[in-house]
N, C-alpha and C positions, 0 to 999 in steps of 0.2 A: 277532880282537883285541877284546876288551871293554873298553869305556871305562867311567869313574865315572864319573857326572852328580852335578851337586850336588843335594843335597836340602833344598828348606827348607821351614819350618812356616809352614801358612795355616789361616786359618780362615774360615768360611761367615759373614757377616753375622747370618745368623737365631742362629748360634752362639754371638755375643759380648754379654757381659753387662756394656753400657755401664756399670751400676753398681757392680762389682766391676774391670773392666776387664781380664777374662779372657775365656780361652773355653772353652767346655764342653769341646768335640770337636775337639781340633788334629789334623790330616791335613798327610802329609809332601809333598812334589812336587816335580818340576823345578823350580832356579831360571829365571826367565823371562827374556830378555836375546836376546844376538846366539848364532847359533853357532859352535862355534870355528871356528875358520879353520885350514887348513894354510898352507904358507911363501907356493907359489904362491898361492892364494888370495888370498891378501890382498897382494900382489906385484901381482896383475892388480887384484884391485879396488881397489889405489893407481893404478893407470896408466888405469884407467875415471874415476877423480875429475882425478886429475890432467888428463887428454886433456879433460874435461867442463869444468875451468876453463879450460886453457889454449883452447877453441875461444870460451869466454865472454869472456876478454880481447884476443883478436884482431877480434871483434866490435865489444866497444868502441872499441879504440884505431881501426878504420878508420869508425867512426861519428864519432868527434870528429877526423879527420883529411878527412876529407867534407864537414861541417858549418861550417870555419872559411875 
């Protein structure tokens, strides 16, 4: 199965002609970013974030339940 990636225009620094405010030589490439996720995927890396606050608020609350 082949996927489309998105393509978007960059240019090189050396390429851009701050006084015009173009570029010579535009080149296509991967947009840069996350990559997609399947359903699972991002299913477990909600239950990674989530498991990762909920161990952070149990933390606290027996730290301020310690302290008083």
């Amino acid at each position: 199965m082949e996927t489309d990636e998105l393509l978007v225009p960059y240019c090189k620094a050396a390429d851009y002609n701050a006084t015009t405010g173009e570029c010579v030589a535009v080149f296509w490439g991967p947009k840069p970013g996350l990559p997609a996720l399947s359903v699972a995927e991002g299913i477990a890396l909600s239950a990674v974030i989530g498991g990762a606050w909920a161990i952070g608020f149990f933390i606290k609350q027996a730290r301020r339940t310690t302290s008083t």
